[in-house]
Steps between C-alpha positions, in 0.01 A plus 500: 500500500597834426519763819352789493746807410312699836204677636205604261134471447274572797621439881191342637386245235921412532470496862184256536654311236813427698312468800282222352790299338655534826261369685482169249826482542536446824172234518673320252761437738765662295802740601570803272861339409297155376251706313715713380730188369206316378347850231828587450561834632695631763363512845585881504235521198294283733504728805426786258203362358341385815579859647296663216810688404486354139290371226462143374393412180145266467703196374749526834195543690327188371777303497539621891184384578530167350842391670275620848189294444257800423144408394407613151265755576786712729766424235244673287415765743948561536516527168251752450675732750828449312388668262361771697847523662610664125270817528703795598434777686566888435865502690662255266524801239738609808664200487910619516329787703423252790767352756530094450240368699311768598208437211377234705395732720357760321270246359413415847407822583323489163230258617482578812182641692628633836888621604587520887815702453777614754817715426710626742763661278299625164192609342368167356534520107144496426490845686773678353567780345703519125765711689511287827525156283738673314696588770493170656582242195782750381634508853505075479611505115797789544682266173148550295506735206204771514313352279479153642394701871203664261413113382469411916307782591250476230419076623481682854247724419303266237478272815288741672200540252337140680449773779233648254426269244112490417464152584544359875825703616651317779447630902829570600598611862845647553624603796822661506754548757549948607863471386365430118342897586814639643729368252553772248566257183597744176489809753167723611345530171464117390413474895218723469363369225539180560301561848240679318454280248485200816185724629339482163531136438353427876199661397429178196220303676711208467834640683541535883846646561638489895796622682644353791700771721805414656341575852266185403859286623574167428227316256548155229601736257803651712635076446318403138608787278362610226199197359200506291198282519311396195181324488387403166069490409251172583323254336113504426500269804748721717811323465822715463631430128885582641665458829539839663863599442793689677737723346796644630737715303835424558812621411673198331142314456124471510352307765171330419300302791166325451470211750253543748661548822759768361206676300406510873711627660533802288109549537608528853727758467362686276171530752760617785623762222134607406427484907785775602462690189329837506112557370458523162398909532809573766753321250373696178537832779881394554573446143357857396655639744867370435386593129442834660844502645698408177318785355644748716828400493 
């Protein structure tokens, strides 16, 4: 079998996919190395499929499902989402644009119908500003040439029409730490604007932006760092069509979490956040009033 060459098409189809195979994998009793052996592809290629992170073709899939003892009906069923798996969404016109990986979870957030978001450090990308993002990926690309800084900044803010999209924009709550206020990123006037802008977007019926002060002490997010929480929509009969999802940005890697008791604990912490967090109307007070401050110099 050929392997794939690396991640296209449409995350969650990819992701239920691999979740699926994985699954009749394992009830067929079989390790990823013997699999792997047995279709002749690497277990690397393996992992990656079963992670969602790349495609397979319908005749890989189908010949997946035969070494694992899959009835005819979900072989059909696999092979149908293969296909699916091809689609591709806007970003991959973006595609040298976007850091390795990091499609994955823009498709994610895509799909997905609610966002529990904490940053300690940064405005979250889907709030930004052009001149704050800009400020930020040059500042973590200083070897980029101007143009290829432009290419970032324009996925950044693409990312952030879902926020107003016509058809079922996601509920996201973000609740960000009072450093992200105090740190002037690109100097007062980006700061201002960027905080104005912040008191804009918390007025979308769908956005609830919070601030926890410092004085609020120690709280989950003080030892987490920065996460997101994505929950994905439900079936006609109320079953969830994805497991919710963490995301951390890190500095050398993405982390991605889904099993139950780690989607847990994050639910957890990000409640403790929420908890020690300012109202709603007393953080959007703060932020115009730092705005207010930037303003003046």
């Amino acid at each position: 079998m050929t392997e794939p060459d690396g991640p296209t098409g449409s995350t969650v189809p990819r992701r239920q996919l691999g979740r699926i195979l994985g699954e009749l994998r394992e009830r067929a009793g079989l390790k990823v190395n013997a699999a792997a052996k047995l279709l002749e592809r690497s277990p690397t290629t393996m992992w990656r499929v079963e992670q969602g992170k790349v495609s397979s073709r319908a005749v890989e899939v189908k010949a997946m499902c035969d070494l694992y003892g899959a009835s005819p009906a979900l072989t059909e069923a696999l092979v149908g989402l293969a296909h699916e798996t091809k689609a591709k969404g806007w970003w991959h016109a973006y595609g040298d644009a976007i850091p390795e990986g990091f499609d994955l979870y823009i498709g994610l957030e895509e799909t997905a119908t609610h966002l529990d978001w904490y940053e300690p450090e940064l405005i979250p990308g889907l709030l930004q500003t052009d001149e704050y993002a800009h400020t930020v990926i040059e500042e973590d690309n200083p070897d980029e040439e101007p143009g290829e800084i432009a290419r970032r900044v324009q996925v950044r803010i693409k990312r952030q029409t879902l926020l107003t999209r016509v058809t079922q924009p996601p509920t996201l709550n973000v609740v960000l730490n009072e450093a992200v206020l105090r740190r002037p990123v690109g100097g007062n006037n980006v700061m201002a604007g960027q905080l104005r802008h912040l008191g804009k977007v918390g007025h979308l019926p769908t956005v609830t932006i919070k601030v926890v002060p410092f004085n609020a002490g120690l709280h989950r997010g003080v030892m987490s760092g920065q996460f997101q929480i994505l929950r994905f929509p439900l079936t006609g009969n109320g079953r969830e069509t994805e497991p919710p999802t963490v995301y951390a940005d890190g500095y050398t890697g993405d982390l991605y979490l889904d099993k139950p008791r780690e989607v847990e604990r994050y639910d957890n912490a990000f409640r403790d956040i929420w908890a020690k967090a300012m109202p709603e109307e007393a953080s959007r007070r703060l932020i115009l009033e730092m705005a207010g401050n930037y303003e003046q110099g």
